[in-house]
C-alpha positions as CSV (number, residue, x, y, z in Angstrom):
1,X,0.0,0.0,0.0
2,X,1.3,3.9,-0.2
3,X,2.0,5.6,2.7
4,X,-0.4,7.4,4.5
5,X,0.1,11.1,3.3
6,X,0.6,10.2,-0.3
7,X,-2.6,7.6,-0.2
8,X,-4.7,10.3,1.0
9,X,-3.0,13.2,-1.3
10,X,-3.1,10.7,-4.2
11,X,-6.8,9.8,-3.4
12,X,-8.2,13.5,-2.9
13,X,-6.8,14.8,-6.0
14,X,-8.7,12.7,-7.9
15,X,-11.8,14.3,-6.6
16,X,-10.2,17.6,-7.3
17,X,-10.3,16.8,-11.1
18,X,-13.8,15.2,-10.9
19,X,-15.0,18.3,-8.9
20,X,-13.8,21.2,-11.9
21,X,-16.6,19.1,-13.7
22,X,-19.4,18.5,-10.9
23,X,-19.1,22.2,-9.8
24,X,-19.0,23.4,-13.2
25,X,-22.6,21.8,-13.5
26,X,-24.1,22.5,-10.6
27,X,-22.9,26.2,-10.5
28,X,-23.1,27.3,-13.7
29,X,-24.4,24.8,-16.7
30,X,-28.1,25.5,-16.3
31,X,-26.8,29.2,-15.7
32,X,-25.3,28.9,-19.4
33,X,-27.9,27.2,-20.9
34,X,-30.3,30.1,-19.7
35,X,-28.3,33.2,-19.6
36,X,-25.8,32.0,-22.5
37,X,-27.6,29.8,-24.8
38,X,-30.6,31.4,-24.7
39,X,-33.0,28.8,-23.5
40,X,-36.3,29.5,-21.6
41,X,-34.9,28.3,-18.1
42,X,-37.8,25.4,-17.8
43,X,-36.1,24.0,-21.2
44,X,-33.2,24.3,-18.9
45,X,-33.8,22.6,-16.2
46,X,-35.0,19.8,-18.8
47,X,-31.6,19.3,-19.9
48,X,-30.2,19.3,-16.2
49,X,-32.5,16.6,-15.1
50,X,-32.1,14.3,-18.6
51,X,-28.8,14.3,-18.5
52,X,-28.5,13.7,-15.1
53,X,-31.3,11.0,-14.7
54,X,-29.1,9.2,-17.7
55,X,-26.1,9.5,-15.1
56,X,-28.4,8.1,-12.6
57,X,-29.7,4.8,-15.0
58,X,-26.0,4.3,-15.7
59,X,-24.2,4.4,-12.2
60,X,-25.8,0.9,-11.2
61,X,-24.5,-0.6,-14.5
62,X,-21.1,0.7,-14.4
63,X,-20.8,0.4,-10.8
64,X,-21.1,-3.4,-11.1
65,X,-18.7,-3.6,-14.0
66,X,-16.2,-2.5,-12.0
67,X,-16.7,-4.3,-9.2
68,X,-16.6,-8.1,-11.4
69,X,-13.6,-6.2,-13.4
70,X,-10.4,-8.0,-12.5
71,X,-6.5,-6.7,-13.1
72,X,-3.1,-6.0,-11.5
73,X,-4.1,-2.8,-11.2
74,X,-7.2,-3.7,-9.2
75,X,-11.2,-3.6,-10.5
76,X,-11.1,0.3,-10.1
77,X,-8.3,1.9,-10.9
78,X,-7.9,1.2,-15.3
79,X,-11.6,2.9,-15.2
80,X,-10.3,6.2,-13.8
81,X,-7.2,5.9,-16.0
82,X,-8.7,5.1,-19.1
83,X,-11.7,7.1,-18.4
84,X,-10.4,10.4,-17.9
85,X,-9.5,11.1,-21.7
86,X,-12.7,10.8,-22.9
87,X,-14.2,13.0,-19.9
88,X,-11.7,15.7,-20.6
89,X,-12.9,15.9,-24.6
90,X,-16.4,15.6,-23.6
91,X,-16.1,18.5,-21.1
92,X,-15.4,21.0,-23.6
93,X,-18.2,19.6,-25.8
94,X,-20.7,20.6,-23.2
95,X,-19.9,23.9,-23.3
96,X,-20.1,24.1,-26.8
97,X,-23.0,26.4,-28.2
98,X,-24.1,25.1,-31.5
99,X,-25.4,27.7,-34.4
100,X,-29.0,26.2,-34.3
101,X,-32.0,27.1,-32.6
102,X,-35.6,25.8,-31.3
103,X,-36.0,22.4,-31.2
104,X,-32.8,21.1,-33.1
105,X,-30.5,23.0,-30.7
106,X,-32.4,21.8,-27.1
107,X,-31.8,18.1,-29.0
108,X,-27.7,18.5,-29.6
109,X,-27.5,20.0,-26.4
110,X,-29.4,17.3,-24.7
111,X,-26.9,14.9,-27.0
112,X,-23.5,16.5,-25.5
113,X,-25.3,16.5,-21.7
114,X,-25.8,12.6,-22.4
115,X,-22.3,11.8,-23.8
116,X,-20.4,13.9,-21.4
117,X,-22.7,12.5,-18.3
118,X,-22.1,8.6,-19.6
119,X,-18.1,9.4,-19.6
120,X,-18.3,11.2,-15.8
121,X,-19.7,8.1,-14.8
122,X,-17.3,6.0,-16.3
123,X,-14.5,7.4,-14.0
124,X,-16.2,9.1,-10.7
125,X,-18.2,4.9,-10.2
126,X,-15.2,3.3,-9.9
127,X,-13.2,6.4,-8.2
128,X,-15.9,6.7,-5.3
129,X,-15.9,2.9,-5.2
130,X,-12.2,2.8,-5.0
131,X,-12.8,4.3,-1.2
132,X,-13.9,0.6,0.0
133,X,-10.7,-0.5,-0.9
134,X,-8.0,1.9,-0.1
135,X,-8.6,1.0,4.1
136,X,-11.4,-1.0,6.0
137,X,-11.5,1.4,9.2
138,X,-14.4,3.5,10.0
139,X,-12.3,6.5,11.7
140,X,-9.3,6.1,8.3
141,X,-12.3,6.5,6.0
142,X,-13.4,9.7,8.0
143,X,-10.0,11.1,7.6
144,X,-9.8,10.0,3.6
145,X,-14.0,11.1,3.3
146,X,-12.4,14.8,4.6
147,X,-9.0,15.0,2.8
148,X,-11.0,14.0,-0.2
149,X,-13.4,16.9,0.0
150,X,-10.7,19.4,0.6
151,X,-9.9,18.2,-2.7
152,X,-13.0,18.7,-4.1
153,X,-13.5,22.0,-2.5
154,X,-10.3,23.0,-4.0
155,X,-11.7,22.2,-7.1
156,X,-15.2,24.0,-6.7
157,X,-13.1,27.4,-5.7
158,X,-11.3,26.9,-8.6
159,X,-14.3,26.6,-10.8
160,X,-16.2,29.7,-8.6
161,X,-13.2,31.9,-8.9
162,X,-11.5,31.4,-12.3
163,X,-14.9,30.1,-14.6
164,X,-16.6,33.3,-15.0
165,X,-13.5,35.4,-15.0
166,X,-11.9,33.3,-18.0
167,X,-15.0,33.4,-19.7
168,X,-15.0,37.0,-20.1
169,X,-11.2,36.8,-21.2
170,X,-11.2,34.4,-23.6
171,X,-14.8,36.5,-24.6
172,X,-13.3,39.3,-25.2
173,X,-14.1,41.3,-22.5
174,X,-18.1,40.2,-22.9
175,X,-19.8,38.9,-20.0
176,X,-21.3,36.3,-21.8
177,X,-19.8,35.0,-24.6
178,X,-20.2,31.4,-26.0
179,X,-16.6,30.9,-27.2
180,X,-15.2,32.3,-24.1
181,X,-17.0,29.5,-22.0
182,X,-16.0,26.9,-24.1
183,X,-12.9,27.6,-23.7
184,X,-12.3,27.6,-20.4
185,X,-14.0,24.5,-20.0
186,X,-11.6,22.9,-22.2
187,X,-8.6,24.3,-20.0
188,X,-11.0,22.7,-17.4
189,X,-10.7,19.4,-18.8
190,X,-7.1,19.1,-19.3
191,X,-6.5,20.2,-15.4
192,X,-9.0,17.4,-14.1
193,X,-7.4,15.1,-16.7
194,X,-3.8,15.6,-15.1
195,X,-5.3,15.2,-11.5
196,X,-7.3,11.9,-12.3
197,X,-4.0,9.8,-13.8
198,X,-2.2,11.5,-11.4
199,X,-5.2,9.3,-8.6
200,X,-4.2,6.5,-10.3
201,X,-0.5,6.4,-10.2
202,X,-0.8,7.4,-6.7
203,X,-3.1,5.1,-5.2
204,X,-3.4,0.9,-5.3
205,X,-6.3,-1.5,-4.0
206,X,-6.7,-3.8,-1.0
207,X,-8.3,-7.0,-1.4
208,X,-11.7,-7.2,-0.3
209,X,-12.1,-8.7,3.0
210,X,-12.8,-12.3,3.8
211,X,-12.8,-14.6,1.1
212,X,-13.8,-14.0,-2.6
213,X,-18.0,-13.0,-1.6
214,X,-19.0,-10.7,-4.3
215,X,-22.2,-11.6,-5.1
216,X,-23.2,-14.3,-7.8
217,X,-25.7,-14.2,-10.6
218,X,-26.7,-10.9,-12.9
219,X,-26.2,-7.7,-11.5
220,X,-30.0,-6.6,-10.8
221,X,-29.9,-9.7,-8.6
222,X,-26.8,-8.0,-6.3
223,X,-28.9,-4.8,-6.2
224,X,-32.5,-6.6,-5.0
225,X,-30.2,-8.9,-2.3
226,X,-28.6,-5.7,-1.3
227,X,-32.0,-3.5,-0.9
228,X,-33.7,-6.3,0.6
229,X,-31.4,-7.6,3.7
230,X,-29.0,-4.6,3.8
231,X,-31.0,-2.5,6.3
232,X,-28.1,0.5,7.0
233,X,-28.1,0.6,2.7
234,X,-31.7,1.2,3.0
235,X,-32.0,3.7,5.6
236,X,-28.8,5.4,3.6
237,X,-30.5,5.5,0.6
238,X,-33.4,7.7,2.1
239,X,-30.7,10.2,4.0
240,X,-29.1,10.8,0.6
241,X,-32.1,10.8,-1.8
242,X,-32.8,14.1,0.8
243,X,-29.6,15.4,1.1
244,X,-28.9,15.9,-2.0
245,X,-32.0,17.8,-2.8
246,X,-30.7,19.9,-0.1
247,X,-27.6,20.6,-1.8
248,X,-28.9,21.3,-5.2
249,X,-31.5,23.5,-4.2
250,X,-28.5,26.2,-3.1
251,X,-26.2,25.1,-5.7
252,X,-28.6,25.6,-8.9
253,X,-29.9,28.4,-8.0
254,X,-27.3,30.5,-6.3
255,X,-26.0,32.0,-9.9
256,X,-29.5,32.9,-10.4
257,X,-29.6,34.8,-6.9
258,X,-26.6,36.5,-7.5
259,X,-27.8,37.8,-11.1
260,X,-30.8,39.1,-9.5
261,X,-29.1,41.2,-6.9
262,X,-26.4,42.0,-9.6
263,X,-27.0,46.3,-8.4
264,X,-26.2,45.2,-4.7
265,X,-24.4,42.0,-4.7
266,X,-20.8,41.9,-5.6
267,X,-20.0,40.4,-8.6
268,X,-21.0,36.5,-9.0
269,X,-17.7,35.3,-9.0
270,X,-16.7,37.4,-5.8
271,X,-19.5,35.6,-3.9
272,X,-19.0,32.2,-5.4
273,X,-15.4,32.1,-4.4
274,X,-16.2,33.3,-0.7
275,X,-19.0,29.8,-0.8
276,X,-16.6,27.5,-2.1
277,X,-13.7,29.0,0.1
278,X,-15.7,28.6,3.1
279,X,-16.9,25.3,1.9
280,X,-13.2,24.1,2.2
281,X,-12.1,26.4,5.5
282,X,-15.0,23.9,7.2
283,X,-14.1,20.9,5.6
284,X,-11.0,20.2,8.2
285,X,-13.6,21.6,10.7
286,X,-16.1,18.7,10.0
287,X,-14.3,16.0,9.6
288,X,-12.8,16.6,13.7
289,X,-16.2,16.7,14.9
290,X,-16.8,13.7,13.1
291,X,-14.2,11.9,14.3
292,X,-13.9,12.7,17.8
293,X,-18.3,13.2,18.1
294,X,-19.4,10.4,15.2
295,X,-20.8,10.8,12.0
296,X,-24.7,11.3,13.2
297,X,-24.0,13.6,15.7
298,X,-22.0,16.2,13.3
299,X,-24.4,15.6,10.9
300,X,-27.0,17.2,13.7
301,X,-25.0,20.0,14.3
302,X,-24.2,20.9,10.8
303,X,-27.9,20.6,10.3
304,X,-28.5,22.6,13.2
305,X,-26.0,25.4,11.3
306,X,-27.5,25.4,8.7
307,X,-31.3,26.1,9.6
308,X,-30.1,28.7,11.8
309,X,-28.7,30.5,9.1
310,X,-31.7,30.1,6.5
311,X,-33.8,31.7,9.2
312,X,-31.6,34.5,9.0
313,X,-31.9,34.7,5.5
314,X,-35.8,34.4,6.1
315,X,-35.9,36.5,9.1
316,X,-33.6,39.6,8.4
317,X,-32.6,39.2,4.8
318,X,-29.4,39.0,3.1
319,X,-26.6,41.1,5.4
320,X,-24.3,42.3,3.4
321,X,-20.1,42.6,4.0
322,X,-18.9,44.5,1.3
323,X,-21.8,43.3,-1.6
324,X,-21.3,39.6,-0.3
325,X,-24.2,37.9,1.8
326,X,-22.9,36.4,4.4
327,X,-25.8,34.1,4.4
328,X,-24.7,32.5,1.6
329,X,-20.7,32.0,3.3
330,X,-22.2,30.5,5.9
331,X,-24.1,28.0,4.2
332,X,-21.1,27.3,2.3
333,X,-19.1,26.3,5.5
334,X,-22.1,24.3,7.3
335,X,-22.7,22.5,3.2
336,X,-19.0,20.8,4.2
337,X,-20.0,18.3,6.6
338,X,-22.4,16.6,4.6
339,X,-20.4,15.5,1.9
340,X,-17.8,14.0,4.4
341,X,-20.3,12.2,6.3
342,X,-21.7,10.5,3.4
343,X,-18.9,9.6,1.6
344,X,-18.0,8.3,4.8
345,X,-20.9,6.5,5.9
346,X,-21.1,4.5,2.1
347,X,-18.3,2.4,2.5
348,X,-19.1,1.3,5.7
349,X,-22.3,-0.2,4.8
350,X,-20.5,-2.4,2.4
351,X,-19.3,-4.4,5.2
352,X,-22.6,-4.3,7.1
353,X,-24.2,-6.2,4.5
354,X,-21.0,-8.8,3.8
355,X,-21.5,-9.2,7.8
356,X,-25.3,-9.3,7.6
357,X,-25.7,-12.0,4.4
358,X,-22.1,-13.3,4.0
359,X,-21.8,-11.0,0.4
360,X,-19.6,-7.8,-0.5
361,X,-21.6,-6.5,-2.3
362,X,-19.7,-3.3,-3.4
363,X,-21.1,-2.8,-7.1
364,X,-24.5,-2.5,-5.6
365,X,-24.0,-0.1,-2.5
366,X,-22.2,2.4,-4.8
367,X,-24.3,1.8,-7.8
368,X,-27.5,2.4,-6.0
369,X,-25.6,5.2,-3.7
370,X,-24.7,7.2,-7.0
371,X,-27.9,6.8,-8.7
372,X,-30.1,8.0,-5.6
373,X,-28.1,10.8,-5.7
374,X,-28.1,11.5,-9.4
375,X,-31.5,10.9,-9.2
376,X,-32.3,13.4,-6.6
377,X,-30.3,15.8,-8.0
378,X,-31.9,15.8,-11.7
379,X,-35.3,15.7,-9.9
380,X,-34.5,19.0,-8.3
381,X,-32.7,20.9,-11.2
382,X,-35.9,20.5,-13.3
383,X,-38.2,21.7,-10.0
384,X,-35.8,25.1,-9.6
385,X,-36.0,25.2,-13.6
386,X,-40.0,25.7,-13.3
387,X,-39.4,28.0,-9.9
388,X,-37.7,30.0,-12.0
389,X,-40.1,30.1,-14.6
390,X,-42.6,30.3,-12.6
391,X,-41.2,33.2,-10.3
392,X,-40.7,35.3,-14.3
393,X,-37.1,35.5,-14.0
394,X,-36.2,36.4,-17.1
395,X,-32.5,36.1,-18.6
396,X,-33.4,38.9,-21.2
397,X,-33.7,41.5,-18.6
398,X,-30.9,43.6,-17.5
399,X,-32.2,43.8,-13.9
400,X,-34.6,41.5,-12.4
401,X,-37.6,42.0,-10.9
402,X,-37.6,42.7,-6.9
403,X,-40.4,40.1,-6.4
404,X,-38.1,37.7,-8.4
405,X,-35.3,38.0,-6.7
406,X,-37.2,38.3,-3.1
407,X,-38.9,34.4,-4.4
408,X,-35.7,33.5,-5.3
409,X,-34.3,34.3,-1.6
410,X,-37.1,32.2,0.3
411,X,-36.3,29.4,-1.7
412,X,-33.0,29.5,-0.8
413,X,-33.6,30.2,3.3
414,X,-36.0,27.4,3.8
415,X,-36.0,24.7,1.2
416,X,-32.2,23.2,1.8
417,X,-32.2,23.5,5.5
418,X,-36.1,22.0,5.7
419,X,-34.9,18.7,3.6
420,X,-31.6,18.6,6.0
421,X,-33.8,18.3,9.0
422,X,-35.7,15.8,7.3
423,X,-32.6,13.8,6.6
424,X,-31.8,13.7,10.1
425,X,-34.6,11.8,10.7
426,X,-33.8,9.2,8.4
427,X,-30.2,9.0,9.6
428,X,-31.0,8.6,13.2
429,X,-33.3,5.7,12.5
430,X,-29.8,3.7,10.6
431,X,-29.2,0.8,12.6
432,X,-25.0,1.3,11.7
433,X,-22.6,3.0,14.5
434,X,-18.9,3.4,14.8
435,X,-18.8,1.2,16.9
436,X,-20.5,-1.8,15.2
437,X,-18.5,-1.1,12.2
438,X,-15.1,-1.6,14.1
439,X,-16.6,-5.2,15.5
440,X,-17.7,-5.8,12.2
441,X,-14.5,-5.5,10.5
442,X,-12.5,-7.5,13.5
443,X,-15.3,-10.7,13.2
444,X,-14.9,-10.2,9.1
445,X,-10.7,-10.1,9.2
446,X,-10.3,-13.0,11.2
């Protein structure tokens, strides 16, 4: 195995390439299809929650490929090699604004969302998968869970700092031009290309615990044994169907929120960077209090965080430091600890259900884990496409309307922190602990 520093280092950066993608979707595509493109931001949100659906329908499949793949350098790993080329190229074709219009230019851009979605989850299956077998200890996958969203983080300050700013560079100096985006989203790629095969010349793969017990028979047979006598999978399935509604209902929107305060708020990219940097000052934060309090109980006070702030928000309104509302900072910090948690929590219920049913079932838990949250997450971009339609924003208008934004606002103060608290629910009622874990992996090494 690597050493400890350079497993972890060679692990997060990985996620630092995989995040210049994720953040550049969540933060800014169905911002580019709207205020870029020119699509109505319904049609939008219709292309957000295709493509990712697609990304959800594929996970399970690709997830179990990788799991029944076999090489010397381990059923992961060649997938986030390989991979990453194709990702990289397909990057820069999302961003690409064809000269066509109606109905024959939502369908090529539907066609680019689909390719470049089928080639992320080529690489980021395995790589999240590739967790399960790096170490088998709870508290170790806490610490790799946080280093790898430091990573991440790193990668989503990157995108809020740089995207917009490049844009308007390689524009020309115009705020939003089409070549200027795709451009910078194919610098984009070849960073996140370099950081993946850097991951996989930096890491290497345990063998699974106990003897060879991946399950037998066709792959929607592995998901139904895992669903139906994995009880922590379950009850993890619900927390992250939730949470990451949570999380897309402040990350879709927020470019929107920003554009409609554009006379008060600072500019976009100013704000952006400030979420994502506080996103990563909390990360280290989070993952102590997970260690030393547990997973549930951070995850209680992070929720508590963050439905103190949207009352705020609610309450008092944005207050403003400089054009920035610290609202939005704040929920950028408390946003950290969810993430860690449940990239922390996933692995773990692999070897809940190997103890529970004598399989390691792997392909499924991450599989059904990814598609959950792909799922959720395509449900809500197309719900915040119709808010927005519904609300009138409108990207032809130089300033939006104070209703708008005001509408805009209350979705953002009540909806994320209101599904978190729901979430909490769920995760109380998991029957999986620390402690149980640690006895589980003893009982399943000897």
């Amino acid at each position: 195995m690597k050493g400890g520093a350079k497993r972890l280092a060679g692990y997060g950066v990985g996620d630092f390439g995989l995040n210049i993608y994720w953040h550049s979707l969540s933060l800014i595509l169905v911002f580019w299809y709207a205020e870029v493109v020119g699509l109505e931001p319904k049609y939008a949100g219709m292309i957000w929650f295709l493509g990712l659906a697609w990304d959800a329908i594929s996970d399970p499949i690709v997830a179990s490929m990788a799991a029944r793949s076999r090489s010397r350098s381990g059923s992961y790993r060649p997938f986030i090699l390989f991979g990453s080329f194709g990702l990289g190229a397909s990057f820069g074709l999302l961003f690409w604004a064809p000269p066509l219009e109606g109905l024959s230019l939502f369908l090529v851009l539907l066609m680019a969302a689909i390719i470049f979605r089928t080639c992320y989850t080529i690489v980021a299956v395995p790589y999240a998968a590739l967790s399960s077998r790096i170490t088998f200890s709870s508290d170790e996958r806490s610490e790799l869970s946080g280093v790898r969203m430091i990573f991440a983080f790193l990668g989503m300050v990157c995108v809020s700092s740089l995207f917009f700013p490049l844009s308007r560079y390689f524009g020309g100096g115009r705020e939003n031009d089409p070549t200027g985006f795709f451009i910078t989203a194919c610098l984009g790629g070849m960073v996140a290309t370099i950081a993946l095969v850097l991951c996989y010349f930096n890491t290497d793969e345990n063998a699974p615990l106990g003897s060879e017990t991946s399950s037998e028979g066709g792959y929607l047979a592995s998901y139904y044994n895992a669903l139906k006598r994995n009880g922590a999978l379950r009850m993890l399935l619900v927390v992250l169907l939730i949470n990451s509604a949570s999380g897309a209902s402040i990350s879709i929107p927020l470019a929107f929120y920003l554009q409609s305060y554009s006379g008060q708020f600072a500019e976009k990219e100013v704000v952006m960077t400030l979420y994502a940097i506080a996103t990563l000052v909390g990360t280290p934060f989070w993952t102590l209090v997970a260690r030393h309090l547990g997973k549930k109980t951070c995850w209680y006070i992070a929720t508590s965080w963050m439905t103190a702030v949207g009352l705020s928000l609610l309450l008092i309104g944005p207050v403003l430091v400089a054009g920035v509302p610290v609202q939005i900072v704040l929920f950028g910090m408390g946003g950290a600890a969810f993430a860690i948690i449940i990239w922390a929590i996933i692995p773990d219920t692999v070897e809940y259900g190997q103890y529970a049913y004598g399989r390691r079932d792997e392909g499924a838990v991450f599989g059904s884990s990814l598609f959950v949250q792909k799922a959720s997450g395509a449900l809500t971009g197309l719900v915040v496409g119709f808010v927005l339609s519904g609300i009138g924003y409108d990207a032809g208008l130089e300033q939006q309307a104070a209703e708008t934004a005001a509408n805009l606002g209350l979705y953002i103060a009540v909806v994320p922190p209101l599904l978190l608290i729901v979430a909490s629910i769920a995760l109380y009622l998991m029957p999986l602990t620390r402690d149980l874990h640690a006895q589980i992996v003893d009982e399943l090494s000897n």
